[in-house]
N, C-alpha and C positions, 0 to 999 in steps of 0.2 A: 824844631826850627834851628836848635842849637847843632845838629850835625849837618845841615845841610850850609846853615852859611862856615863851618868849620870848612866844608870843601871848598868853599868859593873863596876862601883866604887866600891860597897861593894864586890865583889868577887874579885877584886887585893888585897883590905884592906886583907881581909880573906886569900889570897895565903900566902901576905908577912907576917903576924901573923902565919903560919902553919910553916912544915917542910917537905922535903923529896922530891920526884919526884913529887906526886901529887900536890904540891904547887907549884912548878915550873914550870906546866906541864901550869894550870891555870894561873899565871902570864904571860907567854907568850900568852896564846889566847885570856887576855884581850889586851894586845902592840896589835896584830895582827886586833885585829878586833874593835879597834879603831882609827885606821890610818886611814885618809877620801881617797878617791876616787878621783882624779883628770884629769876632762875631759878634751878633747883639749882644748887649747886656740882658741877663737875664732878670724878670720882674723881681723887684724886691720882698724876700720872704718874710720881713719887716712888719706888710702894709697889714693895719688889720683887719680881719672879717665884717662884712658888713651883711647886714640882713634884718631887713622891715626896720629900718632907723638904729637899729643895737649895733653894739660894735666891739670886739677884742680881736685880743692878739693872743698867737697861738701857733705852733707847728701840726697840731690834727685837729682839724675841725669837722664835727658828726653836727650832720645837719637830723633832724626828727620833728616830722613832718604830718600832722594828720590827715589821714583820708576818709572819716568815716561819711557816713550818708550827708550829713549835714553838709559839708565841704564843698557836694555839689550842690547847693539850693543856695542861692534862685541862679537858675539856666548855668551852672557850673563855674561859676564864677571866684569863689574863694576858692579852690583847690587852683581854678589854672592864673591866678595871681599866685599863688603860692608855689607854682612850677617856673612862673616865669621869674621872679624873687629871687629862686633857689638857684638855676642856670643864670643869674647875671652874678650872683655873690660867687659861684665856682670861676666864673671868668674871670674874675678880679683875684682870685688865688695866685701867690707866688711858686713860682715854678719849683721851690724846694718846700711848699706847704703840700700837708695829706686832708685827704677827706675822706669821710664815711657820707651815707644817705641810710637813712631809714624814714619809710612811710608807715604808718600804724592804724587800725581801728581795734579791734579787740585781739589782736596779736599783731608783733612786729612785721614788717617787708623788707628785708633787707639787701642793699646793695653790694656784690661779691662777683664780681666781675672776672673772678678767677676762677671761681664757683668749689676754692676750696676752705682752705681758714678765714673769719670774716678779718678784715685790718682795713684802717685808712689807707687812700693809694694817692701817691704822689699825683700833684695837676696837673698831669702832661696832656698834650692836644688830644693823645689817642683816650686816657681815661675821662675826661669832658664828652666826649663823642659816647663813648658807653656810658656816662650818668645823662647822658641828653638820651638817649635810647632808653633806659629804663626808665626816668622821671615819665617821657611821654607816654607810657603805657598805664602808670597808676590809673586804678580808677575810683572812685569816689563812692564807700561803700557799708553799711557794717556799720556798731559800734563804737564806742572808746574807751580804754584802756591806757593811761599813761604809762604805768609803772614798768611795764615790761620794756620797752620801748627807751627810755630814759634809761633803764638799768644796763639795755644792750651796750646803748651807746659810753654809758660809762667804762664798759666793762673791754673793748676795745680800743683801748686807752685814748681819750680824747683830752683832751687841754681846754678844748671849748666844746660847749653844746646849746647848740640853739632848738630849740623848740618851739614849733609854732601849733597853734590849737584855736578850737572856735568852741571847744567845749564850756557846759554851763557849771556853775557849783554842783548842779547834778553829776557830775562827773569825775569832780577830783577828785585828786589822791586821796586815802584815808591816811587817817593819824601813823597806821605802821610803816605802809611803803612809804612817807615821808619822812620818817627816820630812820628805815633799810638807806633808801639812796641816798640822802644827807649822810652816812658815816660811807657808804660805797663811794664820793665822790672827790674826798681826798681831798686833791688840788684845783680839782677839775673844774672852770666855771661854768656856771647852767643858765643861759639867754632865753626868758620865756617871751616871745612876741602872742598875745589873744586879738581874735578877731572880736568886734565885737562895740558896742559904743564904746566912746572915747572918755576914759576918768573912771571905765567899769572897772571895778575889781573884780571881776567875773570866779579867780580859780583862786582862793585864800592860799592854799596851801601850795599850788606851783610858785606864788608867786613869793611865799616863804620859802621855799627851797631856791630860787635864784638866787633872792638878797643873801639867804645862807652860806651859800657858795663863792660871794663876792661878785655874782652875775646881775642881771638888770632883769625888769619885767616891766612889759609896757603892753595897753590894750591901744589896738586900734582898727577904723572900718576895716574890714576883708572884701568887700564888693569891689 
């Protein structure tokens, strides 16, 4: 903008040295067409993640997401609160925040939209549109297995990690991968949401690995 009203300097000089309509006319189409263009503000990379009541801030956020058989009963209801969950916390991303997705039952799913190095991808319109495409095809299957899953998403450097699970104590983590990933997660903080009555402690040791990490863990319905 700065060379184009450079060119429009000597025709204001020239209007305000003239007289009459024609100079006035000229005066104003140089105001007019050196005023810049101002596009939206973009969302603030500020605002923090939200997902099932939890909340942080963060420049990558890895969402990890389970799909095992359980997720779908009764009639598929916890998994597709869980997709629709997922696509409103990506809507709310700042346009300079990344995201990852991973879905898991006894091995991770993960989302790679470039289908080469896994990385968080900046939340631009067009990457929203490919995690709405992949989210709607999970299906509800299999299985659970935290650890791998949790490990990925560390390992792809996140800031935050939410994890959501309906799993029972039959299921967590054992004493070792709770101290693999506790020393694997650095800075990183770990958000467990459990499906499941409300005040349940359902996963002891997820729910020790969030507080560890400075994360939160909260159970609540999944129907």
């Amino acid at each position: 903008m700065a060379t184009l009203s450079g060119r429009l300097q000597p025709a204001a000089a020239w209007a305000v040295r003239g007289h009459g309509v024609v100079s006035a006319f000229l005066l104003a189409w140089c105001v007019v067409f050196a005023v810049p263009v101002r596009a939206a503000p973009p969302r603030s990379p500020g605002a923090p993640a939200r997902f099932f009541g939890l909340e942080a801030r963060g420049k990558r956020i890895v969402y990890v997401c389970d799909r095992s058989a359980s997720m779908g009963e009764p009639a598929g209801r916890p998994l597709a609160n869980a997709k629709a969950e997922l696509l409103r916390s990506l809507d709310d991303l700042g346009d300079s925040q990344q995201f990852g997705l991973i879905f898991y039952n006894e091995r991770p799913l993960v989302f790679s939209p470039t289908g080469g190095t896994v990385r968080p991808v900046f939340a631009s319109d067009d990457s929203r549109r490919q995690a709405r495409a992949f989210v709607e095809d999970v299906q509800a299957t299999g299985g659970t297995r935290h650890a791998e899953a949790i490990g990925a998403a560390l390992r792809i450097g996140a800031d935050v990690v939410f994890v959501l699970t309906d799993a029972d104590a039959d299921h967590d983590l054992v004493e070792g991968e709770l101290r693999s990933l506790a020393r694997v997660a650095g800075g990183t903080r770990i958000m467990v949401v459990q499906f499941g009555a409300a005040g349940e402690r359902r996963s002891p040791r997820l729910a020790e690995l969030a507080e560890g990490t400075g994360g939160s863990y909260a159970v609540i319905a999944g129907e």
